[in-house]
Every structure is written in structure tokens, then in C-alpha cells.
C-alpha positions in Angstrom: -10.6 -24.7 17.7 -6.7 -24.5 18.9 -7.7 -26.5 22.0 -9.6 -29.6 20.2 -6.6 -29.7 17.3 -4.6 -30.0 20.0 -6.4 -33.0 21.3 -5.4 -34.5 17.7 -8.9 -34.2 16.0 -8.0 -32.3 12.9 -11.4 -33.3 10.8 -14.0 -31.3 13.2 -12.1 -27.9 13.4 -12.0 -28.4 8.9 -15.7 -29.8 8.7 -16.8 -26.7 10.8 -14.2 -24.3 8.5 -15.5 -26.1 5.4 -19.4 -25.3 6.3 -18.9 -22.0 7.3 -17.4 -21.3 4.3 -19.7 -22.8 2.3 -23.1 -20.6 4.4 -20.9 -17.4 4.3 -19.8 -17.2 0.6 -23.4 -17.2 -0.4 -25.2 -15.0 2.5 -22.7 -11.9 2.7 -23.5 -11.1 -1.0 -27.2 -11.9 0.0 -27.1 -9.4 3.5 -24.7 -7.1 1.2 -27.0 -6.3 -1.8 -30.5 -7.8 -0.2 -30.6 -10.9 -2.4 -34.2 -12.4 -2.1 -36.2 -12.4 1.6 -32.7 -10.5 3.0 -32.3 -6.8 3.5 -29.8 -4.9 1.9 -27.5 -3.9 4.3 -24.3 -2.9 2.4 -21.1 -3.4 3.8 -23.1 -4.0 7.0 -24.2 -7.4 5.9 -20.5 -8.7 4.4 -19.6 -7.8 8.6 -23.2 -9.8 9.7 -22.1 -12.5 7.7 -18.8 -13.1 8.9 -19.8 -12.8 12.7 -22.9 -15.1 12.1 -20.5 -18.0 10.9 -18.2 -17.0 14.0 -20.9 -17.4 16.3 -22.2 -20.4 15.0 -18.7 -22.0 14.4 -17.9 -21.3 18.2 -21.3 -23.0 19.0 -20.8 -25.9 17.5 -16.8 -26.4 18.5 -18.0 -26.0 22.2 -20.8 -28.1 22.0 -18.5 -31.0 21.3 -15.8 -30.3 23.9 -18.9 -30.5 26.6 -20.5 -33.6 24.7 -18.2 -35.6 26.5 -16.8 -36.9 23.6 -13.7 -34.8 23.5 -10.2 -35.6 25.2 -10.6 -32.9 27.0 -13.9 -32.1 28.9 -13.4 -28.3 30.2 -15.3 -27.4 33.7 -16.8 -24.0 34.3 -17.4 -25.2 37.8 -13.2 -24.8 38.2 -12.4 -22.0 36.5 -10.2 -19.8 38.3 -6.9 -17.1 38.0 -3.9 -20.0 37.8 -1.0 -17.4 37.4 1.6 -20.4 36.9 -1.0 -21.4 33.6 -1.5 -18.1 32.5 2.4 -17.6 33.2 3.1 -20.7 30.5 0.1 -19.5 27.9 2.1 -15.7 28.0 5.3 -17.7 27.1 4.3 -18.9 24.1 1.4 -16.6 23.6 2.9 -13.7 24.0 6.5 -14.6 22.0 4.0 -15.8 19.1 2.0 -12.6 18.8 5.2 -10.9 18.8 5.9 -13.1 15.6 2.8 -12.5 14.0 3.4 -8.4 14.4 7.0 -8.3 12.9 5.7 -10.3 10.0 3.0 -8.0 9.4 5.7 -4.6 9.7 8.0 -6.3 7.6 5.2 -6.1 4.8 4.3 -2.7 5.8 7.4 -1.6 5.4 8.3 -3.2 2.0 4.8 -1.5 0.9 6.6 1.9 2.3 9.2 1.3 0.4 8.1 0.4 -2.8 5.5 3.6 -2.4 8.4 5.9 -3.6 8.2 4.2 -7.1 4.7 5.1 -7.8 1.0 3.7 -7.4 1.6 1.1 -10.0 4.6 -0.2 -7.9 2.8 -0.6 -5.3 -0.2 -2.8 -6.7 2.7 -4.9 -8.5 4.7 -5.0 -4.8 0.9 -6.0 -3.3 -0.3 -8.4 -5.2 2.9 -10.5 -5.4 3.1 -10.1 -1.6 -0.3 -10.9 -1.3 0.8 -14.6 -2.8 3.3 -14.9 0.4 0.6 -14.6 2.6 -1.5 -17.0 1.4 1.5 -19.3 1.8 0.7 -18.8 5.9 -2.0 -20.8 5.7 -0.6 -23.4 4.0 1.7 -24.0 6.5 -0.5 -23.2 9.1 -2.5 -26.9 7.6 1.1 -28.5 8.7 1.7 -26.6 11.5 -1.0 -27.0 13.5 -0.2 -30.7 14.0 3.0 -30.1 14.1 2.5 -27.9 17.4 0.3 -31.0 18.9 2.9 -33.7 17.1 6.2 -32.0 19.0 4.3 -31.2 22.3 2.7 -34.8 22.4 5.8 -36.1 21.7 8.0 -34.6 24.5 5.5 -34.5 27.2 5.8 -38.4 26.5 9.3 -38.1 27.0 10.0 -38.7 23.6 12.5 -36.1 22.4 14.1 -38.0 19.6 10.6 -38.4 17.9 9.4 -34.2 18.6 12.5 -33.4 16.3 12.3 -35.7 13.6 8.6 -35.0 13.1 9.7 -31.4 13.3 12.1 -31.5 10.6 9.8 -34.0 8.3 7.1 -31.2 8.8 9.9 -28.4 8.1 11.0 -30.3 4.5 7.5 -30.7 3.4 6.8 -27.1 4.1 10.0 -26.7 2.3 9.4 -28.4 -0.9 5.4 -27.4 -0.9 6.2 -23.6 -0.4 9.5 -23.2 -3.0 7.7 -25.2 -5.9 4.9 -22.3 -5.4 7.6 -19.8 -5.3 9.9 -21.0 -8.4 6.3 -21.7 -10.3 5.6 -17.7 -9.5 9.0 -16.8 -10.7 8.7 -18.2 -13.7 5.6 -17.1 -14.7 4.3 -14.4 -13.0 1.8 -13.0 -15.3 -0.1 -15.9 -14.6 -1.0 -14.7 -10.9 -0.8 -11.3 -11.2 -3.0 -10.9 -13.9 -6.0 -12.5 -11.9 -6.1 -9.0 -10.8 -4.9 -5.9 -13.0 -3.5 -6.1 -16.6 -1.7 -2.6 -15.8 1.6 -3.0 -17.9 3.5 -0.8 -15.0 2.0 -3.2 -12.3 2.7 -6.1 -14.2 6.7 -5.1 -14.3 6.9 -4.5 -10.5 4.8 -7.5 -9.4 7.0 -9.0 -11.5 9.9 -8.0 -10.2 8.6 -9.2 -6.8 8.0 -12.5 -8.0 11.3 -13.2 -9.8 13.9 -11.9 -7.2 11.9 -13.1 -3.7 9.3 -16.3 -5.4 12.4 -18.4 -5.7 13.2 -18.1 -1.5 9.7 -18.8 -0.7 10.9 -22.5 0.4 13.0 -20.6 3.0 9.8 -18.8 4.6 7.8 -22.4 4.4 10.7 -24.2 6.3 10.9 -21.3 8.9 7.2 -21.2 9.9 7.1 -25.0 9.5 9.6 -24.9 12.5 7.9 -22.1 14.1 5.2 -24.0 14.4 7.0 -26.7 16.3 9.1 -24.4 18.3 5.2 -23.8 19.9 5.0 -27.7 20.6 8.8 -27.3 22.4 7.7 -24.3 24.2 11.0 -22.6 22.9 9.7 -19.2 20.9 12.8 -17.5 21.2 14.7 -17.9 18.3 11.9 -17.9 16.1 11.5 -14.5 17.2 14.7 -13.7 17.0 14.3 -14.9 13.3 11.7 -12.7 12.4 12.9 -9.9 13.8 16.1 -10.3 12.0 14.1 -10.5 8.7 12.1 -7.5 9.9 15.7 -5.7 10.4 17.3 -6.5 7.3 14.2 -6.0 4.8 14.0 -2.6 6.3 17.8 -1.6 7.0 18.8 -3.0 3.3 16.0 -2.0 1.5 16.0 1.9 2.8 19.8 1.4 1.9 19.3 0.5 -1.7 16.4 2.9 -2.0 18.7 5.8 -0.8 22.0 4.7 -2.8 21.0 3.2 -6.0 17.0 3.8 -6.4 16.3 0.3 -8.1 13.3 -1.0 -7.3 14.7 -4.6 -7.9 17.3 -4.0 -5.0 14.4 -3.1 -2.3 13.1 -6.8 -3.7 16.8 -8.2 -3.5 17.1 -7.0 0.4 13.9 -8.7 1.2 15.1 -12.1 -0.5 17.9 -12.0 1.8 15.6 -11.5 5.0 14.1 -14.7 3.8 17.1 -16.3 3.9 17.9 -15.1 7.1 14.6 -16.1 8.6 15.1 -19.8 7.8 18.6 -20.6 8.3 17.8 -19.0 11.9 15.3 -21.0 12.5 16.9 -24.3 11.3 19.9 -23.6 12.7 18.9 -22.9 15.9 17.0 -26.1 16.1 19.8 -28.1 14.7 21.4 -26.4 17.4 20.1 -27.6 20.1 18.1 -25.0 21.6 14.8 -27.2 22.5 17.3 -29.8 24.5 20.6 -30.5 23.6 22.3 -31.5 19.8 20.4 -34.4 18.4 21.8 -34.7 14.9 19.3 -36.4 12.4 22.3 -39.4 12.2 22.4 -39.4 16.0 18.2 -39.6 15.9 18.6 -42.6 13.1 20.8 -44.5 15.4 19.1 -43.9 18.5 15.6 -45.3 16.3 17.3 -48.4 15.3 18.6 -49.1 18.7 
């Protein structure tokens, strides 16, 4: 799917997502409580569904990249070890997993936290969290042509155009990801009570909601530029980024736990590591660090001329 989004075709890898979706909503009920002709296979079937729509997904996405119709038209015949590709899939693979892990602790560890206030605290701390995930793949539908926009871009030699499409992609991540945030904070009930009406849940989740929803545009810009940091090849800050929020959502948020036992103040800490985590990011491509300061007046001018 990554390779044929990176040739550019975005509407094959969603028609294929779209129909999956569409055979596997209805058919891990159907394997899961033996619906009609199927067998009821209990949780069994929910796992049989999923990997049936796998399978069949991967079919279909590799029957078009050997159609012929595909940019790129893959060989088994020359398949062997490259170490100097596998060298450049581990630098970006590699620094990119390592993102994806410290994103994942950092919510472990708030869920650690907020354990000490009780079970209710931590449904309220879970299902508000559970919003900031689903912000992922949000971005991730601007990201992933945003890794093949910036790559395209500067393997053409165009440098000037990888950063503005980076930072265009970064403040629509922006804007999409804080109105979701600032509409959670000021009315949380209306997402958290999709799930439990628990009064005790209701005041942590909302709690969550009010002190991190309105810093959600921070996260959306940093994994906007993430994103494109994969196009540039240049993972390092990004990581550095995360693991700075990772740092300071733990460090802080033990801290407040330990001195002043508020519940709001674990919250506060991990506000903060959002704001860390973008103006990292941001900064260090303002910076320079993909090839040199290119200011967006100094990428203006250069357009016009």
C-alpha cells in the first residue's frame, strides 16, 4: 500500500481500505456469533475476519503493481540483499518505529499515572485519550502524501517547493486537529458519553479534554511534519520530539502526582509535552535541518523570481 501511495495513486490504496471495510464490518459479527450459513466461531471469527480482508487486500494491491499499470513494476527475478537499500529503508524505518514506540509509552504511562486515582480515572483518562489517537489517522490522510509530495519534490531538485508543501500540509493538520481539540474542550460530555455515563469517569475524562483538547493542534502540526521529515529523509528531530514529550509527560506528571496529587496537574504536564512536541518539530524544520534556512519570505521570493 506504502509503495503504490508513494507512486502518487491515493484512490486505489482508499477503494481497497473502503471495501474491506465495508466485507469485514458485516462478516466478523457473522464468523463471531455464526450468523446464517457461517459457523460460530467466537472471538475466533472477529480474528478470521480481519486476516481474510488482509489477505485479500494484499492480493488485490499486488495484482496491480504486476498489471503493468503501476509506476513502479517490481521484479522477483532481481530480488536480492542490497545492504546500501536496506541501509536507507533502516534510516527512516528504523527512526520511525522508534516514533511510533515513544508515542505508545507516553500513553502507557499517562494510563500509569492516572491509575493511582482510581478505576474511574482511568476510563475518563482512556476514553479522552482514545480521541488523540484517532487524531493519528487523520493526519496520517495528509501525511501520506506529504511523505511522497516532499520526497518527489527534492529528488527533483526542488527544495524550495518540499518545504512549502510541508508547511501547507503542517497548518492544515494544524487547524483540522485544534478545532477537534477546542470542540472536545468545550464539550466533552458529548464524546465521552458515547461510552459510559459514570459521573466519576465523566469528571476525569473531562478533565483530560479541557486541560490537553485545546493543544491537540500542536500534536496535528508535529506529525504533519513528521510525516514530511520521512519525505526529507531527516527523522532525527522528530524523534528527538517525541522523546522529549515522552520525557516530560512522565518526569512532570510523576512530579505533580508525588507533590501535589491533582489529577488535573498529571493532565497539565502532558499539555506541555504537546507543546514541546510541536515547536520541536517546527522549529527544527524552520531551522534548517533538511538543507539549510529557507524562510517562507525567502521561499516567496525565490517563487516569484
Amino acid at each position: 500500500m506504502r509503495v503504490i501511495r508513494g507512486t502518487g495513486n491515493m484512490a486505489l490504496p482508499a477503494a481497497v481500505i473502503c471495501v474491506g471495510a465495508l466485507v469485514v464490518i458485516p462478516l466478523s459479527p457473522a464468523l463471531i456469533f455464526g450468523w446464517g450459513p457461517f459457523p460460530r466461531l467466537g472471538i475466533v471469527g472477529g480474528a478470521l475476519a480481519l486476516i481474510s480482508y488482509y489477505a485479500l487486500g494484499s492480493i488485490a494491491l499486488a495484482a496491480y503493481l504486476w498489471s503493468g499499470r503501476s509506476v513502479v513494476r517490481p521484479s522477483l527475478r532481481t530480488v536480492r540483499f542490497r545492504w546500501p537499500l536496506f541501509r536507507d529503508i533502516l534510516r527512516v524505518g528504523a527512526m520511525a518505529a522508534l516514533v511510533t514506540v515513544s508515542t505508545n509509552l507516553t500513553i502507557m504511562i499517562g494510563t500509569s499515572l492516572v491509575g493511582a486515582f482510581g478505576p474511574a480515572a482511568i476510563a475518563g483518562y482512556g476514553t479522552g485519550a482514545r480521541l488523540e489517537y484517532l487524531l493519528v489517522p487523520l493526519v496520517f490522510g495528509l501525511g501520506a502524501p506529504l511523505v511522497a509530495m516532499v520526497g518527489t519534490a527534492i529528488g527533483a531538485g526542488e527544495r524550495e517547493r518540499a518545504l512549502r508543501t510541508a508547511w501547507i500540509g503542517a497548518a492544515i493538520a494544524l487547524v483540522l486537529t485544534e478545532a477537534i481539540g477546542l470542540a472536545a474542550a468545550a464539550y466533552p460530555a458529548a464524546w465521552l458519553s458515547l461510552f459510559d455515563t459514570n459521573p466519576a469517569m465523566l469528571d476525569a475524562g473531562s478533565r483530560y479534554l479541557r486541560i490537553v483538547g485545546p493543544f491537540y493542534g500542536m500534536f496535528g502540526l508535529a506529525l504533519a511534519l513528521y510525516f514530511a521529515s520521512q519525505g526529507a529523509g531527516r527523522l532525527l528531530w522528530p524523534l528527538i520530539g517525541n522523546l522529549t514529550r515522552l520525557a516530560i509527560a512522565a518526569l512532570l506528571g510523576w512530579l505533580a502526582l508525588g507533590w501535589t496529587g491533582e489529577l488535573s496537574h498529571v493532565f497539565l504536564a502532558q499539555s506541555l509535552a504537546l507543546v514541546a512536541f510541536g515547536v520541536i518539530n517546527a522549529a527544527a524544520v524552520a531551522g534548517g535541518v533538511w538543507f539549510g534556512p529557507l524562510t517562507w519570505a525567502a521561499l516567496q521570493r525565490r517563487t516569484a523570481t
